[in-house]
N, C-alpha and C positions, 0 to 999 in steps of 0.2 A: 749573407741572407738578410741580416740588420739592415743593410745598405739599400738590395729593392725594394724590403718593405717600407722605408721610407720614400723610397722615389716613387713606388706606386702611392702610397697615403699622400702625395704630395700631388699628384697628377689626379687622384679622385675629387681632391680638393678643389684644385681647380678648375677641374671641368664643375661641381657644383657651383661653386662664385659664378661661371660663366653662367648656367643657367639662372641662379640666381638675379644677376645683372640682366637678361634678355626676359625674364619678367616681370622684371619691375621699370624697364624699359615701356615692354607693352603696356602693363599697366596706365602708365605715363600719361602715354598717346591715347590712351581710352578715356581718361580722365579730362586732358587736354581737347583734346577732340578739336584737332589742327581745321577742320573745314569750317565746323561752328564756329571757331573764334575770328576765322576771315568772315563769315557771312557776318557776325557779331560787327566787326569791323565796319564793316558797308554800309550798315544800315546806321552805324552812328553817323557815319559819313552823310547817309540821304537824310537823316534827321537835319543836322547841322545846316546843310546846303537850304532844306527847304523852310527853316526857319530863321534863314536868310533873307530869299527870297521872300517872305512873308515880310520881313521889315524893308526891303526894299520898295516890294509892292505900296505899304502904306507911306512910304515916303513919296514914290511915285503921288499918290493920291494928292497928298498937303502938295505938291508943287504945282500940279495938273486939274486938281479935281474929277480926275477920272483913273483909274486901274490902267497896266497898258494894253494896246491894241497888241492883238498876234504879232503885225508886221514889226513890233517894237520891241519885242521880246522872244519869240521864236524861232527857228530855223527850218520849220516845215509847219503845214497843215493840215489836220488831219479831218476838222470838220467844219460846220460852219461856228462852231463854239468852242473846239478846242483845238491845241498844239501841243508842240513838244519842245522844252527846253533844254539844251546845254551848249554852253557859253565857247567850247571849245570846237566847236561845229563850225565848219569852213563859213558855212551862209548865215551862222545868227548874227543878232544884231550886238553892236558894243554895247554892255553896260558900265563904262568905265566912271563913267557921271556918279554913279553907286556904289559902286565894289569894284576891286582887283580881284579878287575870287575868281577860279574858276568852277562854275557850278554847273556838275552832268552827273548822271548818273554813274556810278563806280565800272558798272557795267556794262557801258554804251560800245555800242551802238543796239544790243539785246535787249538794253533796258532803258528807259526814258521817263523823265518826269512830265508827267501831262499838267498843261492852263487848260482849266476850264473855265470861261468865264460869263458874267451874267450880264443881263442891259444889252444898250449899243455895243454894233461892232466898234464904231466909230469913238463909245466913252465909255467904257464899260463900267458899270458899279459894282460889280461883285465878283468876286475868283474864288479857284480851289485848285490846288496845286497836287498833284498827288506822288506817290511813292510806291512802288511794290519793295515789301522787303522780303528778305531770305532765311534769317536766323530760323531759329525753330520757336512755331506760334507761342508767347503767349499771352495767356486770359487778363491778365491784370493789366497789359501793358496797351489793349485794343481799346483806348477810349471811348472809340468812333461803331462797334462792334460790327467792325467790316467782319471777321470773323477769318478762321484758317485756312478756310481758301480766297480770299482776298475780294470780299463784297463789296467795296465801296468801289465809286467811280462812275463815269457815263453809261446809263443802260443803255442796250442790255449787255455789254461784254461785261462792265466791271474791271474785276481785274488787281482791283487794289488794296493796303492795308493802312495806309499812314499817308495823313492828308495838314495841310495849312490853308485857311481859307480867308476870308473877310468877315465880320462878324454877321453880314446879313446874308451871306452865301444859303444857297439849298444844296443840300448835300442830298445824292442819289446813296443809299445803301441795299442793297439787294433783300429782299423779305420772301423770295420765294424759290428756294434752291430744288435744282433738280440733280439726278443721279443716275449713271449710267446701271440700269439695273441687272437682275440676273440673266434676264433674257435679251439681251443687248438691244433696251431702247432707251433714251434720254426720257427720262420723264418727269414728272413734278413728284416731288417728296415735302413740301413744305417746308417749314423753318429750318434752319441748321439743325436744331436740337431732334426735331422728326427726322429727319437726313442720318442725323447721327444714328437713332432707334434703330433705321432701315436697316444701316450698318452692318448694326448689333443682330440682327435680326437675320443677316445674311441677302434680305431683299434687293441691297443697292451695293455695288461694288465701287463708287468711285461720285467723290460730291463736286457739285457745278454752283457757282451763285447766279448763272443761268441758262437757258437751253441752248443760246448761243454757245457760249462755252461749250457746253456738254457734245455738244453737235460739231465744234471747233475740232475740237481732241477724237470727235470718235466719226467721222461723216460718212461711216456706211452705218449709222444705228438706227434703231425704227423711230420714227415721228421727227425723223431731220430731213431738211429737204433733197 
């Protein structure tokens, strides 16, 4: 009798330890939180790259006197003022003159860093380089106050959160957010902070930094074309 009750006290035992260990396992992974620290990842990576690119651009400047043209630094185009770069793209252009760096976005071909740039096509004087990042938004770290759905960038899409620019660049930041409301139409909500109220208030179900967007995500909602 001595003898199962130790083989049982021994086996309760263990199956506790086991439990034990499978929650502080979870815990872990809750604490760790595996996605965020890749997204974490990323954006050091798009940070780094595009603070690169920003000393590169003003080296370009002192050798050239001018920013570069798209056909100098990009691998497509997307408008008559801006592109998209990364360096590991069959058709970009060498920057070997500069950097061995390869500079793309983490998440390419999904994700891309946009030039935008100012002046002549032909000699540009001013640029803005920009970034969407991933991690989870925050408040101290948005210099530029693109804000948490990602306001900076060419209107009206936007799009973006973390920017490098030239010091006399004009930066596009969204100021007038709309919101997919209760009744399923895109509509204006005003500042983020009024957007946020809507929220609160249950009026808006979902924030845009603009009707493009809004209309992007949702194109059967009312006042989209």
């Amino acid at each position: 009798m001595k003898k199962s009750a130790t083989l049982g006290m021994t086996l309760i035992e263990v199956i506790i330890t086991f439990m034990v260990l499978v929650l502080l396992a979870t815990v872990a992974i809750i604490l760790i939180n595996p996605k965020e620290q890749l997204s974490k990842a990323r954006d050091t990576r798009r940070k780094n790259d595009l603070n690169e690119i920003r000393k590169i651009f003003e080296s370009w400047y002192s050798d050239t006197g001018c920013y570069p043209k798209k056909s100098e630094i990009c691998f497509n185009d997307i408008s008559s003022t801006t592109c998209e770069i990364c360096t590991s793209d069959p058709a970009s252009p060498s920057l070997s003159t500069y950097t061995s760096s390869v500079l793309c976005d983490p998440e390419a071909p999904d994700k891309q860093y946009l030039y935008q740039f100012g002046g002549s096509a032909d000699c540009p004087a001013s640029f803005v380089v920009y970034s969407r990042l991933t991690s989870t938004y925050n408040r101290q770290d948005d210099i530029w106050s693109c804000g948490p759905v990602h306001g900076c960038g060419p209107s009206p899409l936007y799009g973006y959160d973390y920017l490098v620019c030239s010091p006399d660049a004009r930066l596009s930041i969204a100021n007038d957010y709309h919101c997919l409301d209760r009744s399923g139409y895109c509509t204006s909500c005003g500042t983020y902070q009024s957007c946020e109220n809507a929220m609160h208030d249950d009026v808006c179900r979902i924030v845009y930094a603009s009707k493009t967007l809004c209309c992007a995500s949702n194109p059967s909602a009312g006042y989209c074309p």
